[in-house]
LORO-56407 format. One record per residue (C-alpha): residue number from 0; x, y, z. Coordinates in steps of 0.1 Angstrom, whole numbers, plus 5000, padded with zeros to 4 digits. Layout:
residues N
pos;x;y;z
NUM;X;Y;Z
...
//
This chain:
residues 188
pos;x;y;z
0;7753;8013;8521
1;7739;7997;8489
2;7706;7998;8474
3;7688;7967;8471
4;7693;7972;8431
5;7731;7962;8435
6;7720;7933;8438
7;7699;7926;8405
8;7705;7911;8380
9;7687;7905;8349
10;7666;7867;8352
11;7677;7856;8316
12;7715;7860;8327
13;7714;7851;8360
14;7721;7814;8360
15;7752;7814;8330
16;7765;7840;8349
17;7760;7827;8380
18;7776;7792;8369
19;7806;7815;8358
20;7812;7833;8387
21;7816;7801;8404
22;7838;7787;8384
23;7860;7813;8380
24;7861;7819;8423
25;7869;7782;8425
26;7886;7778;8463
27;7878;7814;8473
28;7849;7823;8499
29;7855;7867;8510
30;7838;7887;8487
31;7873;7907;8482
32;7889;7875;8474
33;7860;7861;8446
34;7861;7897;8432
35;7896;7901;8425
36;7897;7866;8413
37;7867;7877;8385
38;7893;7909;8380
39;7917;7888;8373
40;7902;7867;8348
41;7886;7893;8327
42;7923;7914;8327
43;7933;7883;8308
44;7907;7892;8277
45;7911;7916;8251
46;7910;7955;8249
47;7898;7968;8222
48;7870;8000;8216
49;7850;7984;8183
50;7820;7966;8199
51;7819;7941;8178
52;7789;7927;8158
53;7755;7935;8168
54;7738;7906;8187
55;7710;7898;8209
56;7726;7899;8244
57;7766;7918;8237
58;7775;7913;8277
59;7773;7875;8270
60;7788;7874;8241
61;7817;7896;8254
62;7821;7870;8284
63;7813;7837;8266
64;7826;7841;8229
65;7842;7878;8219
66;7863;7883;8254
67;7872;7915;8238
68;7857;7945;8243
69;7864;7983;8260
70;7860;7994;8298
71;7821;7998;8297
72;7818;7956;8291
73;7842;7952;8315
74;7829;7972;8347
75;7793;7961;8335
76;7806;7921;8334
77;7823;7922;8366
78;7797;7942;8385
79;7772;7914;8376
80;7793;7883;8380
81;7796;7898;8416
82;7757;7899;8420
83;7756;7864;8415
84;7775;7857;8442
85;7753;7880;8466
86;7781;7912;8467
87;7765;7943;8460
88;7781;7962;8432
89;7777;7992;8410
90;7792;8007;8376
91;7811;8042;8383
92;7823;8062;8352
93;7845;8093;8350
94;7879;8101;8338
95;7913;8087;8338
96;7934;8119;8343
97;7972;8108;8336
98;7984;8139;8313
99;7998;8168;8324
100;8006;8201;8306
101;8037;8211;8295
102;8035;8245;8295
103;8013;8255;8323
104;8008;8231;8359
105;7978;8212;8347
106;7959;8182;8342
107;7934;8177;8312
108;7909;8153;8307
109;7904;8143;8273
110;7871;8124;8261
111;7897;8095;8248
112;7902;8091;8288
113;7866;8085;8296
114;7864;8053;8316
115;7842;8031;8334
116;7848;8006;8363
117;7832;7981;8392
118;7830;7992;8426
119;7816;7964;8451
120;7805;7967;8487
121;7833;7950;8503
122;7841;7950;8541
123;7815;7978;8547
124;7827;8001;8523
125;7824;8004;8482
126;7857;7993;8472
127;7872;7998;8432
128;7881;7972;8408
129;7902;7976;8379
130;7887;7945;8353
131;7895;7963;8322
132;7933;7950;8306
133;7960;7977;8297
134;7945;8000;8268
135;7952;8016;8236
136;7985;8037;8240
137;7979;8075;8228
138;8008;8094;8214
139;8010;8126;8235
140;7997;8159;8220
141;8016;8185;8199
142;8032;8211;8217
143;8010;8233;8196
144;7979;8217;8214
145;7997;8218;8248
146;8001;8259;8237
147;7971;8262;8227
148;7959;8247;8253
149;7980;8267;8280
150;7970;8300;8264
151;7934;8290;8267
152;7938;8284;8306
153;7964;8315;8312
154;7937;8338;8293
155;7906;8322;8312
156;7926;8328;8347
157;7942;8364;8332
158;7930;8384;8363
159;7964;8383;8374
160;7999;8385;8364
161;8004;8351;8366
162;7980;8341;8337
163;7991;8371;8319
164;8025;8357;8316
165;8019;8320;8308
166;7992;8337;8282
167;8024;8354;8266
168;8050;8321;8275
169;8016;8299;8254
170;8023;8326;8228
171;8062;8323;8226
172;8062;8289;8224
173;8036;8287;8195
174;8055;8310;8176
175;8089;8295;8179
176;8072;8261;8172
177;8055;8274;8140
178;8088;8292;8128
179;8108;8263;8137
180;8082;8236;8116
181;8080;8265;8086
182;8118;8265;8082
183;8116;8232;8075
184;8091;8230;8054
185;8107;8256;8032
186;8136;8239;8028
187;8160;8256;8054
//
């Protein structure tokens, strides 16, 4: 269950926000309804990871004037638009794990898929809300890194044959990649 501190929220904010939160759940009345409603709204804002100009209060001015801003203004917005209305919330940050490795079965975690979100106590149970919009699109990495990458796994793991041989596959590859990308640069 939640602390009493998902509920606080800071005096000098409290009554724009609150006025907000209202306005934006307009004909809603569950706390799942009013805080998908505030998801919602903020998805319709800006992604972007430059903070912007240095001011005073930066949560207002991402809700009231900026609406742009990365996942941290986001989770933080929604989680205290959601106090106003009396629904406990908190921030939660970790990683969005999406890529895979080409060359050896597994994920990575890069810092570029650090990420922060809302989760509110909903229905007796801390549920997750998505507020931040569709982000910055990352090329994938080189097959070099993915090598590189796959050799530094395989030779981490090398107590058995297994990482043995995806150590030497990681090594193949690199090779034929660097041969391939030298040829070219020579003029072949």
């Amino acid at each position: 269950p939640p602390e009493d501190m998902a509920l606080n929220v800071p005096s000098r904010m409290q009554q724009r926000l609150h006025t907000l939160a209202k306005e934006w759940t307009q004909g809603v009345s569950t706390p799942q309804e009013q805080m998908a409603r505030m998801q919602a709204k903020l998805r319709t804002f800006e992604y972007t990871l430059d903070s912007g100009p240095k001011v005073q209060e930066p949560l207002m001015h991402f809700l009231f004037e900026r609406k742009a801003g990365h996942c941290e203004y986001y989770a933080s917005a929604l989680a205290l638009l959601g106090r106003t209305l009396g629904i406990p919330t908190r921030v939660a940050t970790g990683y969005r794990v999406r890529e895979r490795n080409a060359f050896y079965d597994f994920h990575i975690a890069r810092q570029r898929d650090a990420h922060a979100w809302t989760e509110a106590w909903v229905d007796g149970a801390w549920r997750r809300y998505e507020a931040t919009p569709a982000g910055l699109a990352f090329p994938p990495p080189s097959s070099l890194t993915q090598a590189w990458e796959a050799l530094s796994v395989a030779l981490a793991e090398s107590s058995g044959a297994r990482g043995a041989l995806a150590g030497v596959i990681a090594l193949l590859v690199f090779f034929l990649w660097w041969g391939r990308r030298r040829r070219v640069e020579v003029g072949d």
